[in-house]
N, C-alpha and C positions, 0 to 999 in steps of 0.2 A: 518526521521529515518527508516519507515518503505523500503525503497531501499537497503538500506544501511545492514541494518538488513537479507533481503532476498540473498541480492548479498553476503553478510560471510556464510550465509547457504551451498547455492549451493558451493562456494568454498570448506569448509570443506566436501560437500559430494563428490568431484570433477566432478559439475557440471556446472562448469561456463561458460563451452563454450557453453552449450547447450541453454541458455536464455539469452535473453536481456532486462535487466532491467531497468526503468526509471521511475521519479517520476516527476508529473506535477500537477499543484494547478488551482482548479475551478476557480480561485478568481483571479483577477489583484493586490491585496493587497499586496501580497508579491512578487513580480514580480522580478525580479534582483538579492533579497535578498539571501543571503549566508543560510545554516543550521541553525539556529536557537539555540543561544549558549548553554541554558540548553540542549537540545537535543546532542549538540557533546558532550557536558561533560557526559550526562547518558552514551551515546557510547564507550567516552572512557574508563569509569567505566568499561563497559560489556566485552573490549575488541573488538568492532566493526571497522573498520579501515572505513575511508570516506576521502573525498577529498573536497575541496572548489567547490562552484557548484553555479549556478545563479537558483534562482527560475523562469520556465515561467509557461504559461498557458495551459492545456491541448486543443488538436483541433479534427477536426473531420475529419483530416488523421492521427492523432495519433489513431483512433478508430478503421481505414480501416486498418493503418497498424500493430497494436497489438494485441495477442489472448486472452489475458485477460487485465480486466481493473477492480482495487482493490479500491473501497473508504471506508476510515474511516469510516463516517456516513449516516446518511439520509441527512444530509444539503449538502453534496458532489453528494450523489446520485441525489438531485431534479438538484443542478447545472451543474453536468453531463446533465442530460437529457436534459436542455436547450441549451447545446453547441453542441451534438451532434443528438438530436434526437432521436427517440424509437432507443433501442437498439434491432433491427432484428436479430442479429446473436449472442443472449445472450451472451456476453461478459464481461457485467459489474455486480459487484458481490458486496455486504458488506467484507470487509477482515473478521469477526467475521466468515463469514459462513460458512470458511474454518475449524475454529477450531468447531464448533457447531455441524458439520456433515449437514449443510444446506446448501451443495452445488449446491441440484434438486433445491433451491426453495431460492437463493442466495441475494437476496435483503426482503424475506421476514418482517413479521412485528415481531414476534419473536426471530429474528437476534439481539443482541447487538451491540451498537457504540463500536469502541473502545474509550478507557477513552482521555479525551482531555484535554491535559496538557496546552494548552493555557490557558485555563482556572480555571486548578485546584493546577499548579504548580505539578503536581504529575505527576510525569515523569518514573516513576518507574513503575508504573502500568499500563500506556501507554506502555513500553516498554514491558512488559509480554505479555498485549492483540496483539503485534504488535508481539512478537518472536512466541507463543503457534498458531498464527491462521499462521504465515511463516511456521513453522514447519509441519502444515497440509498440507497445500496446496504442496509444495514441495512434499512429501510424497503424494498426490493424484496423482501428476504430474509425478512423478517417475512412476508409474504406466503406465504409457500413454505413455512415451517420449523410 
């Protein structure tokens, strides 16, 4: 969701050409797997436009070749660390710490998950944590870009 979510942003502020967005899973679990159907229905609730897409696994040329790298939670961040190793070139961040203003200090302990609807069915609120912390981050990025 949260791609999908970031890639409507930058269009409606028309910045899509400026970033390359992609979304990739620690995990081999879902590996193949399409969007995950309550997630496209929240989307298409919000108005989010997406496309059929195959889950793979994130690598450690996705690391070399992206300037950021956004996980959900702490179970993302330790299996980050495992696939690519210390992260020397700070790159990889909580998404919450975009919205928190804990950008200096972006995996902190401090930092919130965002809510996970695998588990709580609550997709709703997933989706806020995931629009409120796009919304920062865009808006810290626009600065920069």
């Amino acid at each position: 969701m949260a791609e999908y979510v970031m890639k409507h942003l930058c269009l409606e502020a028309g910045m899509e050409d400026l970033f390359e967005i992609a979304s990739a899973a620690v995990s081999t679990e879902e590996i193949g797997n399409d969007i995950y159907s309550p997630a496209k229905s929240k989307m298409r609730e919000k108005g989010i436009p997406f496309e059929h897409r195959r889950a793979r696994q994130i690598t450690r040329a996705d690391y070399d070749y992206y300037d950021y790298i956004v996980c959900a939670d702490r179970s993302n961040l330790r299996w980050m660390a495992r696939i690519i190793g210390e992260d020397t070139e700070n790159k990889v961040s909580l998404m919450m710490a975009w919205s928190t203003g804990n950008v200096s200090s972006p995996t902190a302990d401090n930092i919130p998950d965002v809510s996970d609807p695998w588990y709580t069915g609550d997709f709703e609120t997933a989706y806020q944590d995931i629009l409120v912390s796009s919304q920062a981050m865009l808006q810290e990025l626009k600065t920069t870009k």
